[in-house]
PAFITI-513810 format. One line per field, with one value per atom (N, C-alpha, C): atom name; x, z, y. Coordinates in steps of 0.02 Angstrom, whole numbers. Example, Ala and Ser with C-alpha at 12.3 -4.5 7.8 and 13.67 -1.06 7.14 Angstrom:
REM residues 2
at = (N|CA|C|N|CA|C);
X = (660|615|660|642|684|645);
Z = (390|390|390|354|357|394);
Y = (-284|-225|-165|-112|-53|2);
END
This chain:
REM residues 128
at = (N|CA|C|N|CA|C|N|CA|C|N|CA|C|N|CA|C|N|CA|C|N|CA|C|N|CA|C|N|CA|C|N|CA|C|N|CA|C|N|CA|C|N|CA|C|N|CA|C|N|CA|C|N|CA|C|N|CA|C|N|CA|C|N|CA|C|N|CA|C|N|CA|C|N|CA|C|N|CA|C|N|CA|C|N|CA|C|N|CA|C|N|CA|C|N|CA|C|N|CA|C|N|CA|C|N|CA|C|N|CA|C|N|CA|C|N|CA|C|N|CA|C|N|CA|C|N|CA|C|N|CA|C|N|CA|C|N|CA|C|N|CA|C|N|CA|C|N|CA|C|N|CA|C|N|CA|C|N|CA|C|N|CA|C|N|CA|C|N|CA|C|N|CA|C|N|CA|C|N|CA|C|N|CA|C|N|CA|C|N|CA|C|N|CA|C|N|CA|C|N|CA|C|N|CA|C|N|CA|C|N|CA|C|N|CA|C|N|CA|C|N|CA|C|N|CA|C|N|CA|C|N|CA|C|N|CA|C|N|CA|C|N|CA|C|N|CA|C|N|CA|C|N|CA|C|N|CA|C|N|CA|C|N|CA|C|N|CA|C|N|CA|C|N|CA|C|N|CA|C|N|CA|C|N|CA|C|N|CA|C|N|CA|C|N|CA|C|N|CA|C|N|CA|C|N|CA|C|N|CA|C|N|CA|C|N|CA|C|N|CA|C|N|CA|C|N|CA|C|N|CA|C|N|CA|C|N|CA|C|N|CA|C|N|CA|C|N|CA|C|N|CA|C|N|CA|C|N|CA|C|N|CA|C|N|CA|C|N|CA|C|N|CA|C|N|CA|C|N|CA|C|N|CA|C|N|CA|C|N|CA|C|N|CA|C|N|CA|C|N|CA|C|N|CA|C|N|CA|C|N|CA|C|N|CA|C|N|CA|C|N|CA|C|N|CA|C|N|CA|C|N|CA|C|N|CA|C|N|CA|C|N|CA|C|N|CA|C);
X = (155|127|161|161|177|140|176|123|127|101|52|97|113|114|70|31|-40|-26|-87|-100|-52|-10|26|-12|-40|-24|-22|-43|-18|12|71|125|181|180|223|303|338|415|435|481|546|577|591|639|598|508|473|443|438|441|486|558|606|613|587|597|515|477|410|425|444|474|503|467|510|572|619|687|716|761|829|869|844|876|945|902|959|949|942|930|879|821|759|791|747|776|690|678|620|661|613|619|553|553|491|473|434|388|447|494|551|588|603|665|705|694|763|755|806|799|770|729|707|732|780|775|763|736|688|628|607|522|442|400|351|365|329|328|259|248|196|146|79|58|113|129|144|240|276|329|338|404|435|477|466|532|519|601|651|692|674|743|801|867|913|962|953|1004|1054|1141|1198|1197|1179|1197|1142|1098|1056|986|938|857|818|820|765|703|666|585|566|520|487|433|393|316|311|233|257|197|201|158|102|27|-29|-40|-64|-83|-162|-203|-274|-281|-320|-359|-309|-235|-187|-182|-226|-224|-187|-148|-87|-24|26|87|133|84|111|105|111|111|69|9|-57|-111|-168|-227|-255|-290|-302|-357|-382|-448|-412|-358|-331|-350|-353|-384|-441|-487|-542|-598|-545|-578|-549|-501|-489|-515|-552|-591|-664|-681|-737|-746|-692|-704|-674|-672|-647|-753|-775|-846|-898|-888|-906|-903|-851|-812|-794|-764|-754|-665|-632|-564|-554|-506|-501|-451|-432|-369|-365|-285|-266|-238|-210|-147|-163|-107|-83|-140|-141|-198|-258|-287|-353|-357|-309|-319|-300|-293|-296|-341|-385|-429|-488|-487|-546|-536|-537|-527|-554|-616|-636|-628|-600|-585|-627|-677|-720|-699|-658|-661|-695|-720|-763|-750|-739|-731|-797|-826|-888|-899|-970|-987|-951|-948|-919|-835|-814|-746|-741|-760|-763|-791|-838|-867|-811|-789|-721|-658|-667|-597|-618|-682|-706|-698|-729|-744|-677|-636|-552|-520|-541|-512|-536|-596|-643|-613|-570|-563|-608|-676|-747|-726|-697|-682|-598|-541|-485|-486|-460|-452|-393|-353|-305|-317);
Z = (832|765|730|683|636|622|612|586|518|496|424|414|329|300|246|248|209|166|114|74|21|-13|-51|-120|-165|-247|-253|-306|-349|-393|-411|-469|-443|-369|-340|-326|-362|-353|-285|-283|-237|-207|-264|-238|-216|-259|-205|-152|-143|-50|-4|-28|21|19|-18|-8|40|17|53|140|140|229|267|302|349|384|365|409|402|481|458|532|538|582|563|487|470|406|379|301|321|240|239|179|207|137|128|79|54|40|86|44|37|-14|-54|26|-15|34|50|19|35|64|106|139|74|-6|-38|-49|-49|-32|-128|-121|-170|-199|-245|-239|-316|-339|-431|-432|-473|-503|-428|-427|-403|-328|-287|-221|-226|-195|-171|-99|-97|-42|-9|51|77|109|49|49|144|161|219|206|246|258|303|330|364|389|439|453|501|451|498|528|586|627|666|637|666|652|595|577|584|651|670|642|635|625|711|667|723|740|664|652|578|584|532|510|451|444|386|349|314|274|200|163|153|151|126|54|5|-58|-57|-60|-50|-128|-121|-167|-196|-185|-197|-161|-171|-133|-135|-215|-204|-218|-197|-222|-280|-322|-386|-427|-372|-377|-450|-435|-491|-441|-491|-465|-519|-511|-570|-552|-614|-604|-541|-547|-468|-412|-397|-336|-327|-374|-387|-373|-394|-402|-309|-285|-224|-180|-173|-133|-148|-202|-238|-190|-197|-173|-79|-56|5|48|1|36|1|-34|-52|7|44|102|47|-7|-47|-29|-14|3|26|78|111|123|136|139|184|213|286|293|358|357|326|308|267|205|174|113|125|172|198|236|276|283|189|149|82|47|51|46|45|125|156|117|66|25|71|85|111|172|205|273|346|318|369|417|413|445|428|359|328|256|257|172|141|104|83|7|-16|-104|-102|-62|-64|-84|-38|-78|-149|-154|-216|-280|-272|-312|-324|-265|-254|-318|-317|-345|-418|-421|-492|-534|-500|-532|-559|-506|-528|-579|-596|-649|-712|-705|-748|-783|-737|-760|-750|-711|-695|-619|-591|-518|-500|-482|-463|-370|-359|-313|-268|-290|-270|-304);
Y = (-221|-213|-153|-170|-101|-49|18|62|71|102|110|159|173|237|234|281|291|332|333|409|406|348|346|333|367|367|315|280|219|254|222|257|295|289|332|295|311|292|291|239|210|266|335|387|449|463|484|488|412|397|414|401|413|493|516|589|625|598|616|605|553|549|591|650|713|666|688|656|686|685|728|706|649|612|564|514|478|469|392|358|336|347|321|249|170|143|104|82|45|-31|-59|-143|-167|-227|-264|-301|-349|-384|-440|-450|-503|-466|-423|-378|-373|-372|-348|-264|-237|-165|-138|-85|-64|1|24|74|113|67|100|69|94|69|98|70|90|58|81|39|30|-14|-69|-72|-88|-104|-165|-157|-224|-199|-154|-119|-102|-120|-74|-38|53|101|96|90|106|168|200|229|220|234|199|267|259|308|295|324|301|213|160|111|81|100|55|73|17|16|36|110|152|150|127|103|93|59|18|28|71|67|33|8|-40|-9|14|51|23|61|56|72|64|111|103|130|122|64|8|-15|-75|-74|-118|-184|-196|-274|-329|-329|-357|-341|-368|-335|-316|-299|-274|-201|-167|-87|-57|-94|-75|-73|-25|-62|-74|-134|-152|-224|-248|-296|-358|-369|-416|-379|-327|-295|-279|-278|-285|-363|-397|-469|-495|-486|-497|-457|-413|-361|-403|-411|-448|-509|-566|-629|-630|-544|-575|-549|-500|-477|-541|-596|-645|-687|-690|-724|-810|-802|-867|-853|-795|-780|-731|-731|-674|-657|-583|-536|-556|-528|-519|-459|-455|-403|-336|-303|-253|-257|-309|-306|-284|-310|-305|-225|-191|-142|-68|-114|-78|-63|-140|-152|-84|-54|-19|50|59|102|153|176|246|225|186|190|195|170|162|79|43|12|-80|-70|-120|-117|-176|-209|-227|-190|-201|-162|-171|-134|-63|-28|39|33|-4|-22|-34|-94|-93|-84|-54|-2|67|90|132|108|64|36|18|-31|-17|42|77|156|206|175|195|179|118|50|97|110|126|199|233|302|348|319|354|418|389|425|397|450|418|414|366|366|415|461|485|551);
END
């Protein structure tokens, strides 16, 4: 399985990720959810860095953004309404989404989440 890189901002650039990554081993690179390599605009829940040392892929974590449930580097009423319809159980996350999902991180997708994420939308409480 992969590990997680957490604690990322929504709004946070392609070139402030690769710089946020302690390295000094090799190259950090970001690709989308299609392996195409990213290197402008926002990164995304769902996003993998890479670092590559001497040519080769050393390791792989694959980004979290709290509350981004889908891959369109917002949060916004789509993550809201999919957090909504997955504690409905009418649809449900998986993966990477579903651990985005758990906004305060307890382990459970439930009203706290998204109430969390409402309230963000709202401009009432940020999540970050």
């Amino acid at each position: 399985a992969l590990g997680y890189y957490e604690n990322i901002p929504i709004g946070t650039s392609a070139a402030d990720t690769i710089v946020s990554v302690d390295n000094t081993l090799g190259e950090v690179k970001i690709f989308d959810n299609n392996m195409s390599p990213v290197t402008e605009g926002n990164v995304s829940t769902g996003y993998y860095v890479q670092l590559i040392i001497d040519g080769n892929l050393a390791d792989v974590i694959q980004i979290v953004i709290e509350g981004d449930c889908s891959p369109d580097s917002a949060l916004n009423i789509v993550d809201y309404t999919l957090i909504r319809l997955h504690i409905l159980n009418i649809s449900y996350l998986e993966g990477i989404f579903l651990e985005s999902a758990d906004v305060n991180d307890d382990g459970n997708i439930d009203i706290i989440d998204y109430t969390l994420v409402r309230l963000h939308i709202l401009e009432i409480n940020s999540l970050y």
